[in-house]
N, C-alpha and C positions, 0 to 999 in steps of 0.2 A: 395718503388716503386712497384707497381703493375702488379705481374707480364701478358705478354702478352699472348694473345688468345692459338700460338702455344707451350707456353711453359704447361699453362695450361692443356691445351690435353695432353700431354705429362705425365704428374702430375699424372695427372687423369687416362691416359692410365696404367701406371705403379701401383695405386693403386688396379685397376680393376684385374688384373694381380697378385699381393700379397692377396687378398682377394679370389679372383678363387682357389689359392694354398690353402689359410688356410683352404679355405671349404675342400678340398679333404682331406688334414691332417688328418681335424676333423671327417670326416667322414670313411677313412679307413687309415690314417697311411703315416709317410714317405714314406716306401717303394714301397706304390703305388701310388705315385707324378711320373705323366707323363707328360713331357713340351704338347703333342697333349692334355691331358685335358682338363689344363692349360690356351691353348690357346681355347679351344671350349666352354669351361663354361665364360671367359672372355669374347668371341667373340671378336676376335683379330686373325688376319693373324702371323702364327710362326714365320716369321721376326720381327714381330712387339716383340715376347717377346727377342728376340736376339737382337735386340735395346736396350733393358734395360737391360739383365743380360747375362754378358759372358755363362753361361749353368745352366743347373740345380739345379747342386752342390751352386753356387750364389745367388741362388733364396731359396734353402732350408736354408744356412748361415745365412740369413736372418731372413726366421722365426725362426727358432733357437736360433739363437743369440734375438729377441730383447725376446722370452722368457725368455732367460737365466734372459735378464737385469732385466724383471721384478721379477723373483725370486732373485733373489739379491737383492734389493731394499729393497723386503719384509723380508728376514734374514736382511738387514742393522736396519730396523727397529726395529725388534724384540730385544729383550733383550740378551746382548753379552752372550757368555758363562761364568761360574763362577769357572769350575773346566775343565781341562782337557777331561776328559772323556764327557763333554757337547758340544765338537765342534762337535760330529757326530751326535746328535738330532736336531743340530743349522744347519749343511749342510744337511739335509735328502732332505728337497726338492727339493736343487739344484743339488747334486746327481742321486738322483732319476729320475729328468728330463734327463740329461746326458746321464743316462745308461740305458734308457726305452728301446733302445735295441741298435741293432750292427749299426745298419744304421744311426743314429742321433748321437753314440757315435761317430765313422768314420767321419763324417763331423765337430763334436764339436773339435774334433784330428788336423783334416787338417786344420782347419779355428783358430785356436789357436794363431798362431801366433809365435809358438816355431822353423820354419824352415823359419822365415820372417824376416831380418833386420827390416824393419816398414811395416806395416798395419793398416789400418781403419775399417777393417772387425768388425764386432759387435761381437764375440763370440772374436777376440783379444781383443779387448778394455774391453769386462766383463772379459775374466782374468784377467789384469791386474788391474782394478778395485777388484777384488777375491782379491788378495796378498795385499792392501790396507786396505781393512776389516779385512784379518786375523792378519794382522799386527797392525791394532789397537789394535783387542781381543789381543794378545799376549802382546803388551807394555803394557795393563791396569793388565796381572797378574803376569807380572814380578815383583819382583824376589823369589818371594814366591810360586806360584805356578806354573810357566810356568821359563825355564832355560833364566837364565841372559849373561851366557857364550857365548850366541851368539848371534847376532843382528836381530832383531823383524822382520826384510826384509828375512833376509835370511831363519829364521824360518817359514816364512810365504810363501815364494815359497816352503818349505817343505815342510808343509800342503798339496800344490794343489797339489805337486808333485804325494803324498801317496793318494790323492785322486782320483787322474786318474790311480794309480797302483788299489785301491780298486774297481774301476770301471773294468778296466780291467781283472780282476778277473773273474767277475761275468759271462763272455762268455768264462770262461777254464770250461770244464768238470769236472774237480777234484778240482775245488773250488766253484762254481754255488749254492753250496747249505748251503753256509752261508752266511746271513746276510751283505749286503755290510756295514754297520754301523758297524759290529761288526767285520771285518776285516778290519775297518780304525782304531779302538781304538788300538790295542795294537804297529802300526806307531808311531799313534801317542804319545803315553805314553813313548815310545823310544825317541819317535825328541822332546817330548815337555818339559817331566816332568822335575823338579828339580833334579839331582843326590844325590839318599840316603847318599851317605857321607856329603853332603854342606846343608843337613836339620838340 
């Protein structure tokens, strides 16, 4: 069914409106996403973007998240990992995006979904998409290279877990200056590896 004229506008208002944001993103950064922009590079009256997005925070979720998706997508794509120490070459980009700094991570944090009985938020839904994929890679190298002792789910919300610990990291002072990759391996060589006695 085809939708009508007012809903249309509507469609269109709201595209106008996520496309105004990406420009400013692209051109300076979350942190200088201003709803009056927003609404002036749209040309759009400020109620009109408060029709579509409870605040800010709603509207940044968005580009965020459906980034996220598509970096996810493209690791889904990509070739699993084969050893342990390959799931932080396999997550770089989606890391990377993450913790490009405080302000995208802060919103990746609250839009997660982890203080939500249920959400539709797009950064919820790619977590849990995340612990799906890890959870494949983990049951394709059990029980020889990845631990059997514990189930592939549970292993796999471990991963993100130590990935938002390794992100977190990266804005402490006394850790900033290593390698967010390289303080996710030795996580996960703890949560993941086979235990030297059962080789």
């Amino acid at each position: 069914m085809e939708a009508r004229p007012p809903q249309k506008r509507r469609i269109a208002t709201r595209q106008r409106l996520i496309e105004a944001a990406s420009e400013i993103v692209a051109e300076s950064g979350f942190a200088a996403l201003r709803v009056e922009d927003v609404v002036a590079r749209a040309k759009v009256a400020k109620g009109t973007f408060f029709s579509h997005f409870e605040d800010k925070d709603r509207l940044m979720a968005l580009l965020i998240g459906q980034e996220m998706d598509r970096i996810l997508k493209q690791i889904a794509q990509a070739p699993a990992p084969d050893t342990v120490d390959g799931f932080g070459p396999a997550l770089a980009p989606l890391m990377g995006y993450m913790g490009q700094n405080r302000v995208v991570f802060d919103v990746v944090i609250r839009f997660s979904g982890a203080a939500a009985i249920e959400t539709t938020e797009l950064i919820s839904v790619n977590f849990m998409e995340q612990v799906m994929l890890f959870a494949k890679w983990v049951e394709r190298l059990q029980p020889h290279i990845v631990r059997s002792d514990v189930d592939a789910m549970l292993l796999a919300e471990g991963i993100q877990a130590f990935i938002i610990q390794a992100i977190a990291l990266e804005f402490c002072a006394l850790h900033n200056s290593v390698d967010v990759q390289d303080r996710l391996a030795p996580y996960l060589r703890a949560w993941l590896a086979v235990p030297k006695s059962t080789r």
